[in-house]
N, C-alpha and C positions, 0 to 999 in steps of 0.2 A: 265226662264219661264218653264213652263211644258213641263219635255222633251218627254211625248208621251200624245197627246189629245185625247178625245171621238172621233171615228173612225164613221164616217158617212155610213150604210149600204145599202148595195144596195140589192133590193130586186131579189128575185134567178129568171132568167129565165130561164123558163122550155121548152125544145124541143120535140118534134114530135120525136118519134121515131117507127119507122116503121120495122117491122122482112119482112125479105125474105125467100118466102118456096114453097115446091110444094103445088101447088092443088089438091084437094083431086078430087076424079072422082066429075061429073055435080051433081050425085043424089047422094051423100053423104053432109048432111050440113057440113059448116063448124063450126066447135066449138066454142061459144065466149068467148072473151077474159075473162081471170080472174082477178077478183076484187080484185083489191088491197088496203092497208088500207088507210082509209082518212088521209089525212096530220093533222096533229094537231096544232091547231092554236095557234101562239104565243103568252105566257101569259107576258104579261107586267107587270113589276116592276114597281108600283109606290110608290112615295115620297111626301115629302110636304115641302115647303121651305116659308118662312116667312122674308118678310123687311122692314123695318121702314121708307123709305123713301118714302114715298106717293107721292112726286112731280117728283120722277121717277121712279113713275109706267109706265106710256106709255112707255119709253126707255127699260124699264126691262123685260116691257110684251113680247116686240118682240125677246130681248133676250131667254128668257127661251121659247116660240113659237118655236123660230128656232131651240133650243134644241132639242122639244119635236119634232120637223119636222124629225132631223136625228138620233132619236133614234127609232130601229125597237122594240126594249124590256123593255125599260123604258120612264115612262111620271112621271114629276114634277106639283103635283097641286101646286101652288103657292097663298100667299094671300100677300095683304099690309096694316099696321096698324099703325095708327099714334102713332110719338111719345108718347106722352100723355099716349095711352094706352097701349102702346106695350108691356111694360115690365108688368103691373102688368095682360095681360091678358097669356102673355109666361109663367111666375110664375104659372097661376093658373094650364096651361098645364102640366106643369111639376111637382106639388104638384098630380094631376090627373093617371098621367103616360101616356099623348097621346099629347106628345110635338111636334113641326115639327121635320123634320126630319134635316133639314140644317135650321139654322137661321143667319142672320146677326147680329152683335154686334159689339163693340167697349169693346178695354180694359176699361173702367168707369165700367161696369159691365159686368163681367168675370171672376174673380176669385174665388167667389163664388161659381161660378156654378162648377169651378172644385175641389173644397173644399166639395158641394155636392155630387160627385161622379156623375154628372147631364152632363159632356163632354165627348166624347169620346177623348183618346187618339190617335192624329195625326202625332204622332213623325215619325216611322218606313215611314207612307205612305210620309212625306213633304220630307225624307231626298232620299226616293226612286226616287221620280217626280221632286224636284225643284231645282232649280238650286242657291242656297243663294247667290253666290258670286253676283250673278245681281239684288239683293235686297238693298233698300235701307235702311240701318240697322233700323231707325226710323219707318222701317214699319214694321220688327221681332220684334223690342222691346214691348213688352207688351203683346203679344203672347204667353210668357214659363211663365213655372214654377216650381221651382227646375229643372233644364234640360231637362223638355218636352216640348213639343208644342200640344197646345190644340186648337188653332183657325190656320187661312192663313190671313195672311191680303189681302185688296180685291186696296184700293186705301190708297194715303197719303192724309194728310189734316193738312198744319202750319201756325202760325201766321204771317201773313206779313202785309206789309202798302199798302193801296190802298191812290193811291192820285190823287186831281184834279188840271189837268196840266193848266186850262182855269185861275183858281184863281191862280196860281203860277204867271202868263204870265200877268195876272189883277195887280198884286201887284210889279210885277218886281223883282220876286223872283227866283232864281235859284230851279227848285223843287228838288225835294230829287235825287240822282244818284242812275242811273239803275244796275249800278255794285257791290251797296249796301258799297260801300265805307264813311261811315261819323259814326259819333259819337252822344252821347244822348244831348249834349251839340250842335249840328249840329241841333240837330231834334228841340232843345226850340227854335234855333235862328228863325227857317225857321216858324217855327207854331207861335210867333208873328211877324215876318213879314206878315205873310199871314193873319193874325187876324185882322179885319175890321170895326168899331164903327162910321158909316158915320157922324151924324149928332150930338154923344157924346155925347147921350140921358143914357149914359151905358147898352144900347139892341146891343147886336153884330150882325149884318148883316154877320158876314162871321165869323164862328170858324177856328181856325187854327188847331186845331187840336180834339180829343177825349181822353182822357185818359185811358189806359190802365187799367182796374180796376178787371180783371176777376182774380179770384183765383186760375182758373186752368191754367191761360196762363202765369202769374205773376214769379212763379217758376224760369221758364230759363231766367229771366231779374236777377234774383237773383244771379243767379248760373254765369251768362256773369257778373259781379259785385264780385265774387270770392266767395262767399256765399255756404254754402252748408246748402241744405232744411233738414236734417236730420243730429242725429246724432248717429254714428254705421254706422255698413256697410247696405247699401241700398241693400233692400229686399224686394220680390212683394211680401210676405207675410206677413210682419211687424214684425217679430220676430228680437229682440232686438233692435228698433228703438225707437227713441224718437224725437220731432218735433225741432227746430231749429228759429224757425222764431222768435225770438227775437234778433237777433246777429244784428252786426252793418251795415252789407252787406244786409238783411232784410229790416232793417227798411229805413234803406238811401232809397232801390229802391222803397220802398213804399210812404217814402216823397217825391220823384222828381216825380211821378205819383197824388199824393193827390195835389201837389204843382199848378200844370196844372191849378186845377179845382180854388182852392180858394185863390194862393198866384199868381200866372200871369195873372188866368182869360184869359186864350187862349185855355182852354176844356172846352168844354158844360157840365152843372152841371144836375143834373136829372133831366128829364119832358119835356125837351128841347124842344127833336124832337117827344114828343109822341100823337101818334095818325097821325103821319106822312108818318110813314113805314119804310122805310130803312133813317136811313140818310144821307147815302153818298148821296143817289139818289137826294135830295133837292138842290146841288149846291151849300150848303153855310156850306160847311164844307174840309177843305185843306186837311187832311190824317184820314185814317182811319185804324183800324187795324181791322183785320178780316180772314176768314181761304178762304179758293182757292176758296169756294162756291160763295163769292161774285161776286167774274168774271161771271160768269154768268147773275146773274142780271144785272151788272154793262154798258153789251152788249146793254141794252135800252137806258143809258145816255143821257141826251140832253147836256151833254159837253163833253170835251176830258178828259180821264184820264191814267194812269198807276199803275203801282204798283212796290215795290221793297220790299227787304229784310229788317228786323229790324235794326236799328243802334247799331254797337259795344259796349259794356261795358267796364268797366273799363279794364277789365280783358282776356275777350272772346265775341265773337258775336255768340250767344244762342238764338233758340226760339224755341217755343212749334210745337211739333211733336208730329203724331201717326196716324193711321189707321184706318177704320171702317174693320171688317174682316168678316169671315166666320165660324162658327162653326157646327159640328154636336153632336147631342144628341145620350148622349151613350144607351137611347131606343130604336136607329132605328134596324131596322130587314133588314140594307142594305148597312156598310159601303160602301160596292165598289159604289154602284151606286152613294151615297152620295157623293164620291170623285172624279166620272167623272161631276156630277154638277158643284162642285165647278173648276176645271179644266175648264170647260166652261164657267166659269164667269170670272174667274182672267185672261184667256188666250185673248192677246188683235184682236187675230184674227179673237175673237168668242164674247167677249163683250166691243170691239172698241167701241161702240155708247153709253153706260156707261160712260166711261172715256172721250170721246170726246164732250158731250154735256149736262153733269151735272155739270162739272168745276172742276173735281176728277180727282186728280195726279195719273199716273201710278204709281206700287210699284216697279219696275223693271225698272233699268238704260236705257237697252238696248230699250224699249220703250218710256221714259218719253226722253230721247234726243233726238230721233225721228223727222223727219219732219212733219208725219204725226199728233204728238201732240203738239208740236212748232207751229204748223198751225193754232190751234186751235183758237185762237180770235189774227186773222190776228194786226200786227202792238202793241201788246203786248208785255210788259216785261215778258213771261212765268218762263224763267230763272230765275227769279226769285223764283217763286216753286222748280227750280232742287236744288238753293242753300240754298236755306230754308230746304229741306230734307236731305242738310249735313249737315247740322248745329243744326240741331234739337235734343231735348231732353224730355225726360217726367217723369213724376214719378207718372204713376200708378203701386197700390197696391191694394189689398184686401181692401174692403171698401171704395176706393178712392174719391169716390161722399161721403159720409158719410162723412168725413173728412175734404172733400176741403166746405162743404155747410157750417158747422162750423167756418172753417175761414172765408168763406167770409159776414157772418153775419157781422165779427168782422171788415172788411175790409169796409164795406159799412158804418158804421158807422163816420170813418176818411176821406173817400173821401166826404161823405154827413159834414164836417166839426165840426160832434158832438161831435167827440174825437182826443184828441191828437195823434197823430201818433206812440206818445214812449209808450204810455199810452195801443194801442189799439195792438202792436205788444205783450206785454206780457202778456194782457186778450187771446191773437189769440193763442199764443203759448200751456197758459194752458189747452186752450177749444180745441187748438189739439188736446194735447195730452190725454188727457181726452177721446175722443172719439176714438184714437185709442187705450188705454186701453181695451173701449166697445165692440169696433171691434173683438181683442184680443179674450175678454172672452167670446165672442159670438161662436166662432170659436176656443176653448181652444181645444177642442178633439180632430178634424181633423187636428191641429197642431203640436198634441201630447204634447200639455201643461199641 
């Protein structure tokens, strides 16, 4: 953690002070005192800090509030802006030149902006303040770039299985183990056992499970499968990379995912649950995969549930990892101040109520083991989260969302059953690569291409 925090000041109390002296004779005035100069009133620094999580603004407000309490020379105006907008209204700021001064990000879009020249460089300040060794690597990785650091990361957030223990216990099904002990071949048995067709009308009453289908979570199932997503040495800036996803480790994990939907019929196919909301929340679905956020919601249940880690691969047990972080704009006119904000966000002493009531993983060992965040949704598998952030992996790069939207055009097409799986892994590959070509030429100069 942060081995020294923004120092809470206390305002100077001033004393009475009284001279002792002769009296001058009755009829002699005495002289008054002389004016001395007015104090000069404390100019405050301010900043501006920008987050995209709208749904914890109440939690964040009172954060950055108590900031602004114990700081005598610096106030953080702060805004929150939805997803949606956030990014193309930050782009305009920064096409502008009156960007915030701190903003929240995620590696998805990040590198970019240091390929802009649009980050400051945080190297010198993370290696002076923080302590890496109590990081957990999943939450540096995506961070640097060629050996700097441009962001902090703030929390983790990985894929794991949420499950309903009420339908496991309905079906007389052993649910998934908390110590994340089983196999993918563990995970088919269990999702149709729990898969339920009362009346054999073929409408399921109870899915056993959902298929993994995301493009950017898919990777580390690939990679626990002995796969590798790239080929050349993996680089956040894509220099000499070329995409991989046709190989046989590829496409296998992609058939035992598409398999779900339209060869066992124990994942729900699209439209299922829409207009539903959440669908773990419905009751009538056994596991779910999802990142730490759902615990949150999951807290209303009208059943019992848990959660555990993904099931092993052939090879390795892998799953998607990474961080929302913190960055500052190399426009601000205040790195220092910029860096005791961020030190008040990440420091769990100062934004405890962040990490404990959003469903966001500490990025520090020393607190995510913690009882105070162990506590957190009393009678939960949380450990879960601690082993999901060893095990995690990711592969952002430059462009990353550019890249992964292309395959997973490619990818929706096989699970929606319109393409063959062999067929859609080497259209996926070429429309990869193709787009990190784009990427590429986009970005030729500041590569030195």
């Amino acid at each position: 953690m942060a081995r020294q925090m923004v120092s809470r000041r206390d305002f100077l109390r001033f004393s009475a002070i009284t001279a002792a002296g002769a009296l001058a004779a009755a009829c002699t005035p005495m002289a008054p005192p002389a004016a001395g100069p007015a104090a000069a009133p404390v100019q405050k620094v301010s900043i501006v800090y920008w987050n995209y999580m709208t749904d914890m603004e109440q939690i964040e407000s009172g954060i950055l509030d108590a900031f602004n309490s114990s700081s005598a020379d610096l106030t953080v105006k702060y805004e929150f802006v939805p997803w949606q907008q956030y990014w193309e209204k930050l782009n305009a700021t920064l096409a502008a030149g009156n960007p915030p001064d701190v903003w929240n990000t995620a590696p998805t879009f990040f590198f970019e902006y240091i390929l802009r020249k649009q980050l400051a460089d945080l190297t010198d300040l993370i290696k002076q303040n923080l302590d890496f060794t109590d990081f957990y690597e999943t939450a540096l990785s995506g961070y640097d770039l060629v050996g700097k650091y441009y962001g902090v990361p703030r929390n983790i957030v990985t894929t794991v299985i949420f499950f309903n223990k009420d339908l496991f216990n309905e079906a007389g099904v052993e649910p998934p183990p908390l110590d994340g002990n089983w196999t993918w071949d563990d995970f088919l048995a269990k999702a149709k056992a729990v898969a339920k067709d009362t009346d054999g009308d073929g409408k399921m009453d109870v899915w056993g499970t959902e298929a993994l289908q995301s493009s950017w979570w898919l990777d580390e199932m690939i990679m626990g499968n002995g796969g590798e997503i790239f080929k050349g040495e993996f680089r956040r800036d894509l220099v000499g990379m070329t995409a991989n996803y046709d190989s046989p480790e590829a496409c296998g994990t992609y058939k035992f995912f598409a398999d779900l939907i339209n060869t066992h019929k124990v994942a729900y196919p699209a439209g299922e649950f829409e207009g539903m909301g959440e669908p773990f929340m419905t009751g009538r679905l056994g596991m779910r995969f999802s990142l730490n956020w759902l615990a949150l919601q999951a807290k209303e249940a009208p059943f019992d549930w848990d959660l555990t880690t993904v099931p092993k691969g052939t090879v390795d047990q892998l799953t998607y990892g990474g961080a929302d972080g913190l960055v500052v704009s190399q426009a601000t006119k205040d790195l220092s101040s910029c860096w005791k904000l961020i030190e008040w966000l990440i420091d769990p002493k100062t934004g405890e109520a962040f990490l404990k009531q959003s469903g966001a993983m500490p990025v520090t060992r020393s607190y995510a083991e913690s009882d105070a965040y162990l506590g957190t949704f009393p009678g939960k598998n949380l450990r879960a989260f601690l082993k999901s952030a060893e095990i995690a992996r990711n592969t952002f790069t430059l462009g990353f969302s550019q890249w992964k939207k292309v395959l997973q055009d490619e990818l929706d097409q096989a699970f929606l059953g319109q393409k063959p799986v062999e067929q859609m892994c080497v259209d996926a590959n070429k429309a990869v690569n193709a787009a990190i070509e784009r990427i590429r030429t986009s970005f030729a100069e500041a590569l030195g291409q």
